[in-house]
VOGU-3710 file (C-alpha; in Angstrom, 3 decimals, decimal comma):
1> xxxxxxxxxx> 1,227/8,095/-1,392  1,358/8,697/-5,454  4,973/9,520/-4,939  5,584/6,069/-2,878  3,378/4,548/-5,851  5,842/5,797/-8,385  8,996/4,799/-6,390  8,214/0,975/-6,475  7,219/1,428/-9,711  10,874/2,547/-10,812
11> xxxxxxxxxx> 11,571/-0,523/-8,564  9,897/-2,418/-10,272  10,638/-1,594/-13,773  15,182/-1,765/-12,591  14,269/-4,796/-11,436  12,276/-6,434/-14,409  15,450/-4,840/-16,741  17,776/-6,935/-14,451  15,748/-10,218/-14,326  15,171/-9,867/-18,478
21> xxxxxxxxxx> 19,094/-9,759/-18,535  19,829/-12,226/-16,084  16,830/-14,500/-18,069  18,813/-14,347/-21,283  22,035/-14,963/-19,540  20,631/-18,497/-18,599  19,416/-19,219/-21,872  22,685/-18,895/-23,480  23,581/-21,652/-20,727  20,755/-23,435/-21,603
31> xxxxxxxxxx> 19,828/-23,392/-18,230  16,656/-24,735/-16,651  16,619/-22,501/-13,809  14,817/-19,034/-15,362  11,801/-19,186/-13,183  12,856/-18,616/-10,350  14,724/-15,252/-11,397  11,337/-14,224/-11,952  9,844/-15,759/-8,827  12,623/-13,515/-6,870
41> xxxxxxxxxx> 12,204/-10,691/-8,848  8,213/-10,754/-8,221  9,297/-11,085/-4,101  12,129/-8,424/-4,760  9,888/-5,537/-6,257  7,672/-6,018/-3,448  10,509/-6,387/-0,361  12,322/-4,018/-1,602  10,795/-0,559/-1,699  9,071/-1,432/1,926
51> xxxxxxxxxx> 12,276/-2,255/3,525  14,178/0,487/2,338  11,043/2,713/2,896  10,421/1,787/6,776  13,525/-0,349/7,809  16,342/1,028/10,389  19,444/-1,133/11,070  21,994/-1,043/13,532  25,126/0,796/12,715  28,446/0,381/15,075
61> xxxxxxxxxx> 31,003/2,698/15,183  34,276/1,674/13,657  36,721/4,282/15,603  34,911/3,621/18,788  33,284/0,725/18,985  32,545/1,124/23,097  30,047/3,539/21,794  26,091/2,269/21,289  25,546/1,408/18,320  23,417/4,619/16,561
71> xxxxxxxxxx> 20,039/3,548/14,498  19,976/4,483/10,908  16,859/4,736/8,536  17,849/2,279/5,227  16,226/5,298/3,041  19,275/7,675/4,403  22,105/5,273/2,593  20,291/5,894/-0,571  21,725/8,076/-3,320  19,548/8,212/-5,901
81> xxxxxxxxxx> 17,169/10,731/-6,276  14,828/9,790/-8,976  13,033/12,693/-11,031  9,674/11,061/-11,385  9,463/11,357/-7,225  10,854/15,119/-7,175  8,583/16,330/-10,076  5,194/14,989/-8,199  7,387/16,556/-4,568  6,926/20,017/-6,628
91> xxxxxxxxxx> 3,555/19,476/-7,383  1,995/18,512/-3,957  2,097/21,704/-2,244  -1,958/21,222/-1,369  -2,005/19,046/1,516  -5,676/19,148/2,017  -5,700/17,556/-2,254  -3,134/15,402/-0,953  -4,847/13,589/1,830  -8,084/13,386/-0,028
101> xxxxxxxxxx> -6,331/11,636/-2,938  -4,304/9,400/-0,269  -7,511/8,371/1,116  -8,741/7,567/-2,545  -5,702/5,760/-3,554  -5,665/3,599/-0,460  -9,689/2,618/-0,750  -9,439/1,778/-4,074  -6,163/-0,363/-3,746  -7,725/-2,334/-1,065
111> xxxxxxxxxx> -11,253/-2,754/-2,848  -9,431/-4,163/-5,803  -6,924/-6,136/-4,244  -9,991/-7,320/-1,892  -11,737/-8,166/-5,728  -8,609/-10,053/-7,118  -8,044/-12,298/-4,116  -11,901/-12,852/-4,494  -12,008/-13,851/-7,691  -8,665/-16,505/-6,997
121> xxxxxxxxxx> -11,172/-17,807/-4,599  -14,124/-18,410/-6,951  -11,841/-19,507/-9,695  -10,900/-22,073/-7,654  -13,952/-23,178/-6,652  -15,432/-23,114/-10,027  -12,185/-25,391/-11,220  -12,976/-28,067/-7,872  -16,481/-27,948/-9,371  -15,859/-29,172/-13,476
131> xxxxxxxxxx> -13,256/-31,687/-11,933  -15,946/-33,336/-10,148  -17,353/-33,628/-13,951  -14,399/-35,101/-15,873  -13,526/-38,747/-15,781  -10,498/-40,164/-14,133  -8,467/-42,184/-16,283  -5,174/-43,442/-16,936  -2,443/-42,269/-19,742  1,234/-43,927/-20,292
141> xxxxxxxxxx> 0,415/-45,392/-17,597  -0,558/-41,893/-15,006  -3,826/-41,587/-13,638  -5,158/-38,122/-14,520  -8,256/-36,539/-15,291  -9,964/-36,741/-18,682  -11,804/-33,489/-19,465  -13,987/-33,206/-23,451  -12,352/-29,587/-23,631  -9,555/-28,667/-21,009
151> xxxxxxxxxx> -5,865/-29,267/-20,910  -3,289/-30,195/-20,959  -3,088/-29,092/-17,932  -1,954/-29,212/-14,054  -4,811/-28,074/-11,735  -4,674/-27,975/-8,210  -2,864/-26,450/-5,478  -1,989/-28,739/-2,299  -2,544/-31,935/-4,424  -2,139/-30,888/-8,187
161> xxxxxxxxxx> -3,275/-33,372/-10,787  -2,406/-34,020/-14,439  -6,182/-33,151/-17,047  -5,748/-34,167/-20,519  -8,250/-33,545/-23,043  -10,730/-36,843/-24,406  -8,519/-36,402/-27,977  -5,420/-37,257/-26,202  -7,131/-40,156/-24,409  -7,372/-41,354/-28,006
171> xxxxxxxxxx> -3,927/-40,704/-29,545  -0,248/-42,215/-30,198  1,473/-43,644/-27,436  4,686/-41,478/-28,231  2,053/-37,991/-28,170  0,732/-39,283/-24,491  4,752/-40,576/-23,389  5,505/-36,639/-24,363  2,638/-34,725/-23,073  2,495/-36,730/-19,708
181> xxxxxxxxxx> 6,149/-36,392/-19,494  5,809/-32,511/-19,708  2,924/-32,660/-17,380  5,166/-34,504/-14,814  7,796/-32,186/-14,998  5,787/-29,405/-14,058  4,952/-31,648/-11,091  8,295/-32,168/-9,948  9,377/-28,525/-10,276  6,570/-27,739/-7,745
191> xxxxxxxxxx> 5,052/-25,012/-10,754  1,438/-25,177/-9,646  2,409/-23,656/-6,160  4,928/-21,341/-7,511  2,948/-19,670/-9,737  -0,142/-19,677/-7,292  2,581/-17,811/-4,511  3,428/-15,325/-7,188  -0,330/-14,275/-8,394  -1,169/-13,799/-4,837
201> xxxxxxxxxx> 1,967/-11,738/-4,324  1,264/-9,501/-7,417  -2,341/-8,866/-5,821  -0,908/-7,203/-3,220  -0,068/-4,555/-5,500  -2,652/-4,395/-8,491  -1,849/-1,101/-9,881  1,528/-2,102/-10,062  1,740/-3,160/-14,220  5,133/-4,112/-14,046
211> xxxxxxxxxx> 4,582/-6,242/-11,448  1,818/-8,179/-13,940  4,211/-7,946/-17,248  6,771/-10,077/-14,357  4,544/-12,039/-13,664  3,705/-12,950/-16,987  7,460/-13,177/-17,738  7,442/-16,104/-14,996  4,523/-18,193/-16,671  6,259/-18,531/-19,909
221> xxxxxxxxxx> 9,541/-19,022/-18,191  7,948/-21,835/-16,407  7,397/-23,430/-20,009  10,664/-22,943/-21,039  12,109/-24,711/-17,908  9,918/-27,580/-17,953  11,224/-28,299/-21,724  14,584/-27,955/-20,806  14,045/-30,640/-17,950  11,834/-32,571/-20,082
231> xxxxxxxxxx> 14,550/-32,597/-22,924  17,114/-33,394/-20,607  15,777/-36,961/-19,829  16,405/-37,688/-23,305  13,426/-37,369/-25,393  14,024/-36,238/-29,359  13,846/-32,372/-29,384  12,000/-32,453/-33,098  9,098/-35,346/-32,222  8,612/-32,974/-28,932
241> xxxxxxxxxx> 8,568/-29,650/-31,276  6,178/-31,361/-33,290  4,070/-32,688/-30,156  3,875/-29,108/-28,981  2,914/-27,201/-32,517  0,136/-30,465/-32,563  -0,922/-29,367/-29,181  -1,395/-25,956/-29,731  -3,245/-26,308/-32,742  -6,208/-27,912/-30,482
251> xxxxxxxxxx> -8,320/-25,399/-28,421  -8,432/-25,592/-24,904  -10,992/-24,189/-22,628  -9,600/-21,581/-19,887  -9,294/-22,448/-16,421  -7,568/-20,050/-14,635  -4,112/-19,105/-13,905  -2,407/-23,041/-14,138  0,476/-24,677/-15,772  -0,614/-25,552/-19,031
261> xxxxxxxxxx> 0,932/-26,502/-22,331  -1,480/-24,337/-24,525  0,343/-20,619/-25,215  0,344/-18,115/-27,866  2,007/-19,159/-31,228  4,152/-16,713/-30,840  5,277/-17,699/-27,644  5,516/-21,601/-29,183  8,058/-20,301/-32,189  10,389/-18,242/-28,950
271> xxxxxxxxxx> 9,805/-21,970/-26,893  10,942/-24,590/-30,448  13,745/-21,595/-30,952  15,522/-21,921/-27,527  14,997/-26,073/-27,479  17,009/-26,196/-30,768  19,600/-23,279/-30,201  23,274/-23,849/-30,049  25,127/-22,830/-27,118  26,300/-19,553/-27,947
281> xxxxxxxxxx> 29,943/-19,608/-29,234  30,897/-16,593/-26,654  28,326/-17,836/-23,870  30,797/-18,100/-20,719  32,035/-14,960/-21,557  28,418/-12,861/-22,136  27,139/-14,768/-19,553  29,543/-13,169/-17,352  28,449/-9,978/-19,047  24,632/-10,059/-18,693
291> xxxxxxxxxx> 25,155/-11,153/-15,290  26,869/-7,846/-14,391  24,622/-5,466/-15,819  22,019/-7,919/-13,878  23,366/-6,783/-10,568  23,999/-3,650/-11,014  20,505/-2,932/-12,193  19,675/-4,713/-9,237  22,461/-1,996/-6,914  20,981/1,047/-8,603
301> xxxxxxxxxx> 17,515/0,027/-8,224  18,567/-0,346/-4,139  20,065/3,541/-4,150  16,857/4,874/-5,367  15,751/7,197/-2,687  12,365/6,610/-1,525  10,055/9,555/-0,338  9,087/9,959/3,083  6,028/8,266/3,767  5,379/10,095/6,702
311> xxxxxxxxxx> 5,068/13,685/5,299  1,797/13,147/3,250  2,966/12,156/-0,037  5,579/14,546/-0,018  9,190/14,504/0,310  10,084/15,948/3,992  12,470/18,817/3,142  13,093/22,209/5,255  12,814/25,260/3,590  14,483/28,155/4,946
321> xxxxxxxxxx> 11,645/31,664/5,072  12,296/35,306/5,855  11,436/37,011/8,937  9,112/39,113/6,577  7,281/35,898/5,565  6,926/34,271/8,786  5,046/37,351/10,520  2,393/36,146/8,093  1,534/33,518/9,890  2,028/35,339/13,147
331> xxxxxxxxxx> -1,411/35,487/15,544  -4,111/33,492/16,846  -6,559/31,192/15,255  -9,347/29,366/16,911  -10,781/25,919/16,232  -14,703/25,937/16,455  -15,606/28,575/18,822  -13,574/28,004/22,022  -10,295/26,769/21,329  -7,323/29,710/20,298
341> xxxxxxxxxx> -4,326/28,592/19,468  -1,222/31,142/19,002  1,212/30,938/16,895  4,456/33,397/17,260  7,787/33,923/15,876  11,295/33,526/17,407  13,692/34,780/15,530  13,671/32,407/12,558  11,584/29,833/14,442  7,667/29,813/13,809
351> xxxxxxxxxx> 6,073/28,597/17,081  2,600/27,242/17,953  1,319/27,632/21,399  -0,776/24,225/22,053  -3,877/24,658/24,122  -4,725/22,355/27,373  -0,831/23,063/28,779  0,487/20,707/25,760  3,169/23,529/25,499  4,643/25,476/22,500
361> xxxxxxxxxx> 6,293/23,388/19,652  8,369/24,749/16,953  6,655/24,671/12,987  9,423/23,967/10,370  8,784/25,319/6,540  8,051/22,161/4,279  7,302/24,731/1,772  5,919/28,226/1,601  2,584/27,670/2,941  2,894/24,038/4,574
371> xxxxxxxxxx> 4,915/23,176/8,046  5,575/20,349/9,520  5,665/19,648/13,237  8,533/17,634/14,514  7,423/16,747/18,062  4,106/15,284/16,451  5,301/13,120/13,615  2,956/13,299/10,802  1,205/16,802/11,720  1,011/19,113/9,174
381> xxxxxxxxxx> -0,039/22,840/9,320  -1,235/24,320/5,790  -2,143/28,342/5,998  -4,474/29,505/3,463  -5,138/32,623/2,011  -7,668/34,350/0,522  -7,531/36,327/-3,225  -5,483/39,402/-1,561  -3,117/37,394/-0,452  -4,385/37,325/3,904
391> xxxxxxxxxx> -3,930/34,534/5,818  -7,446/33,841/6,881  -7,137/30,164/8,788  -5,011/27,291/9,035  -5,430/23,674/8,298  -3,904/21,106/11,453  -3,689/18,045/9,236  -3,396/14,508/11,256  -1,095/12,111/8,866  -3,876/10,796/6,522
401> xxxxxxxxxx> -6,956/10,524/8,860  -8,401/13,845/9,879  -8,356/17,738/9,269  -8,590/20,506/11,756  -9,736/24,086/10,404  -9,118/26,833/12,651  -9,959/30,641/12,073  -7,594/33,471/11,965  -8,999/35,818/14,292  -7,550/39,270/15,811
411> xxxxxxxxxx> -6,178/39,756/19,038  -9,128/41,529/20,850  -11,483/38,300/19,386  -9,120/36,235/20,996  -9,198/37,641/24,494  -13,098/37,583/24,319  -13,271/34,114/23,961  -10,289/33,394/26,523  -12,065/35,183/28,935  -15,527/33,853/28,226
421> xxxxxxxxxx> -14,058/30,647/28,540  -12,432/31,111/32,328  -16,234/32,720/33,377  -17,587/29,420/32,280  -14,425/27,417/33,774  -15,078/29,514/37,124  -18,893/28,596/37,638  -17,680/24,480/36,850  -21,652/24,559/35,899  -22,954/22,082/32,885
431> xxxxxxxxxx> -24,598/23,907/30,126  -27,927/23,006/29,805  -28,537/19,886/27,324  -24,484/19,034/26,937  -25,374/15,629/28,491  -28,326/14,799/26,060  -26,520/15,729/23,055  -23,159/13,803/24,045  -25,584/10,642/24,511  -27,017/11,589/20,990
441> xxxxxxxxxx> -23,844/11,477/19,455  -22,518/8,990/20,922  -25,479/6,809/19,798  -25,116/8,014/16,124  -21,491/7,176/15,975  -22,228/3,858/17,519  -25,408/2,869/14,987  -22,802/4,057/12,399  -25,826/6,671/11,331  -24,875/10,274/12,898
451> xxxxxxxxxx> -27,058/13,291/12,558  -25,241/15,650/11,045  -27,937/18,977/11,339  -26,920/18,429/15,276  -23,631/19,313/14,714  -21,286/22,440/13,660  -20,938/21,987/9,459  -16,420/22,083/10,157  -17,705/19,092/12,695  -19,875/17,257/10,617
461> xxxxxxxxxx> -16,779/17,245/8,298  -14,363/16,497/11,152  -16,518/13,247/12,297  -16,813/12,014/8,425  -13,242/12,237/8,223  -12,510/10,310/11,519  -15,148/7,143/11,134  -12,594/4,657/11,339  -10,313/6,186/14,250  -13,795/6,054/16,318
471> xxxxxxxxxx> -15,097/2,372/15,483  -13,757/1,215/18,704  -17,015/2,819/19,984  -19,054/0,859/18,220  -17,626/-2,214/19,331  -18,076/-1,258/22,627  -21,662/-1,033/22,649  -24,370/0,331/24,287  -23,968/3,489/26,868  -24,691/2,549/30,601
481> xxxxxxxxxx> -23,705/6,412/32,166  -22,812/9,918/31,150  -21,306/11,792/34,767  -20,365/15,215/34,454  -16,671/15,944/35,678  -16,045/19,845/35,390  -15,784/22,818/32,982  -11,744/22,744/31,591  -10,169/26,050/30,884  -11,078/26,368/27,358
491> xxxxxxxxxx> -14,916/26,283/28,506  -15,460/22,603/27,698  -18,145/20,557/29,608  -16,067/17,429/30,646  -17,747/13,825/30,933  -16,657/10,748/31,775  -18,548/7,960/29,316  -19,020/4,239/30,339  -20,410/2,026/27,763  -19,720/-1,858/28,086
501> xxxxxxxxxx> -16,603/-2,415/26,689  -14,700/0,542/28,156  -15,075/4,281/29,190  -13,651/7,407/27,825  -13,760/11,421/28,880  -15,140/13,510/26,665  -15,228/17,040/25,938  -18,256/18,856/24,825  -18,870/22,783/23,520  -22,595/23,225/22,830
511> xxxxxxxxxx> -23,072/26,622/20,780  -26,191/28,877/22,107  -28,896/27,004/19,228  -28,209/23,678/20,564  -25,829/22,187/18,357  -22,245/20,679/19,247  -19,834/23,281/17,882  -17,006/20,839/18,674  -15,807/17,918/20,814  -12,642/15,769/21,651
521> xxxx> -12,533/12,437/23,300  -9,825/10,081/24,955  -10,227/6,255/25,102  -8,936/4,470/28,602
//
């Protein structure tokens, strides 16, 4: 995910470079029309990356176009490879550090997204609440709302309104022609929604700072648009400089994110600046110029390669391993007590021999210790080794949710439990208190307060990891049976749950002090 993070953020910053050039190429045509560069830029950053990231199209064949039509990933026409994304690629060998900061990354980008949109909501309210405090009024002849300390301003979203401080109530006709003028123009150019769309779009992606300095580009742009238009009705451009610097010399209380005339003084000199600037003398021609490196800002920031968001954070790329290295891995491992898995080698294929007849699948080298499994997309195996070097388990990683731990063990270990677990298959008997410790589990996971001493410590871990795959138990609710169904061939007591939303097998291995030393479940 921190890779993805820093691809839109490369996005992001080709894009803002294009929209700055194409900004100044309008102002040199004295152009009214600079918002909504920045409004598309703001949608851009965010469409962008995604599609490119998770879109397939439809590509016919040109030599034989009888032929179906063959689906290709947008991310494969890329060309870029930007060094940001491979340096992090080169550092993310630990998959296990990888999923635990993917899981951090995404709660905390949804808790603060959750706490922007939030606060939108209760500065919205607060604003409906002091306009039911300010007087309404009218100015050159516009009704509006008189505040003692706010505006001007537009506020509102579905029916915005002009506020005007109590001082302007009280001043020249010619101040109150300009201001309301401005005011109007905002109005008409629809700026109150348009800049309400584009903070909610930029919430989407808080941690994206580019995507706030854009945002911020598109607020002042706003002003500078609205004096264009406002100038172009044929008011004098130095009594509406001086209406402006007269403006911002009176303090305005802050209401939010809304079109209003009060900015920074800076910002003011850049606004009186562009009002009284000459068309440049060369302007069709760097127009034309500004315009170019615009777009192809734009085309380079569309060949940027994203990473593959399906490979935990990390770049899917095959890497080819010796023979030598391989044998390594080579042997079985077993998950909790019961469960051995075996992985072999075939010539330059590793191979891992799935328990329950799910067959053998081949293990392809993302990197020296971490292998991806292409028949289960987003499956990752991670072999770990202890400080001489041994292999002593590996780590079955499930995308982003869940990891499975499973023991190296030696061959003789192996056949002990195999055959321990066909006696226990044989006598298709229960073992005593399987039944009662399902139920208790069950009932944990569905009061959302499990008992962890009950189960196996890797377990404990296993069911902390996998609280939100297994929610759809608590919404079913309450248990109504437990019925045993057999012993399976890895020595697992099978039962078929019923609870009142739905029913599911599970399958339970209780260790010899009581506790569940693992479990697996499938929802009908």
């Amino acid at each position: 995910m921190l890779t993805w993070i820093l691809y839109v953020l490369v996005i992001t910053l080709l894009l803002s470079g294009a929209a700055l050039t194409a900004e100044y190429a309008t102002r040199l045509r004295h152009s009214a029309r600079s918002r909504w560069i920045w409004a598309l830029t703001i949608v851009a950053s965010l469409v962008i990356p995604t599609v490119i990231a998770s879109v397939s199209i439809q590509v016919p064949s040109l030599l034989t176009p009888t032929v179906s039509r063959k689906a290709v990933a947008l991310r494969e026409l890329t060309t870029i490879k930007a060094v940001p994304l491979t340096w992090v690629h080169d550092h993310t060998g630990n998959v296990v550090a990888v999923q635990n900061e993917n899981r951090i990354l995404q709660r905390v980008w949804v808790t603060v997204s959750v706490a922007l949109f939030a606060a939108l909501i209760v500065n919205g309210a607060h604003v409906s609440w002091r306009k039911r405090r300010w007087k309404v009024g009218t100015v050159a002849g516009v009704t509006v709302y008189i505040a003692p300390d706010v505006g001007p301003a537009v506020v509102g979203l579905l029916r915005p309104r002009i506020v005007v401080p109590e001082w302007l109530a009280e001043g020249s006709r010619s101040v109150q022609s300009m201001v309301i003028a401005h005011e109007q123009a905002h109005l008409s150019g629809h700026d109150p929604q348009l800049l309400t769309v584009a903070l909610c779009l930029v919430v989407l992606m808080p941690w994206n700072f580019p995507l706030w300095w854009q945002l911020h580009r598109l607020r002042y742009a706003i002003e500078v648009d609205c004096d264009a238009r406002v100038l172009e009705s044929g008011l004098d451009t130095r009594l509406y400089g001086e209406m402006l610097i007269d403006v911002s010399q009176r303090p305005s209380a802050y209401i939010g994110a809304v079109a209003a005339m009060s900015e920074s003084r800076s910002f003011l000199e850049d606004r009186i600046t562009i009002m009284v600037r000459d068309p440049a003398r060369w302007g069709s021609i760097a127009t034309v110029a500004f315009g170019s490196v615009a777009l192809a800002l734009v085309a380079v920031a569309a060949q940027v390669t994203p990473p593959n968001l399906g490979s935990s954070g990390a770049e899917e790329r095959s890497v080819a391993l010796t023979p030598e290295v391989l044998d390594q891995y080579v042997g079985f491992y077993v998950r909790g007590a019961n469960i051995v898995f075996s992985i072999t080698r075939d010539g330059k294929r590793l191979l891992v021999h799935v328990p329950w007849g799910l067959g053998t699948h081949e293990l392809v080298a993302d990197s020296q210790m971490n292998f991806v499994c292409p028949d289960y997309q987003g499956v990752v195996y991670t072999f770990v080794r202890d400080a001489k070097g041994n292999v002593t388990e590996v780590l079955e990683h499930h995308s982003t949710w869940f990891t499975i731990p499973m023991r190296h063990i030696d061959e003789a270990t192996a056949e002990t439990i195999k055959a321990s677990n066909a006696i226990r298959a044989q006598s298709q008997t229960p073992v005593p208190g399987s039944e009662a410790a399902l139920r208790r589990l069950l009932d944990d996971m569905r009061t959302r307060n499990p008992s962890y001493d009950e189960v196996a410590p890797w377990f404990a871990e296993l069911l902390k990891q996998s609280q939100n795959l297994n929610q759809e138990y608590v919404r079913w609710g309450v248990v109504k049976s437990i019925e045993f169904r057999g012993v399976e061939q890895n020595g697992g007591d099978v039962y078929e749950v019923h609870q009142q939303g739905g029913f599911s097998n599970w399958i339970v291995w209780l260790a010899s002090n009581g506790i569940i030393e693992d479990a697996d479940n499938h929802r009908f």
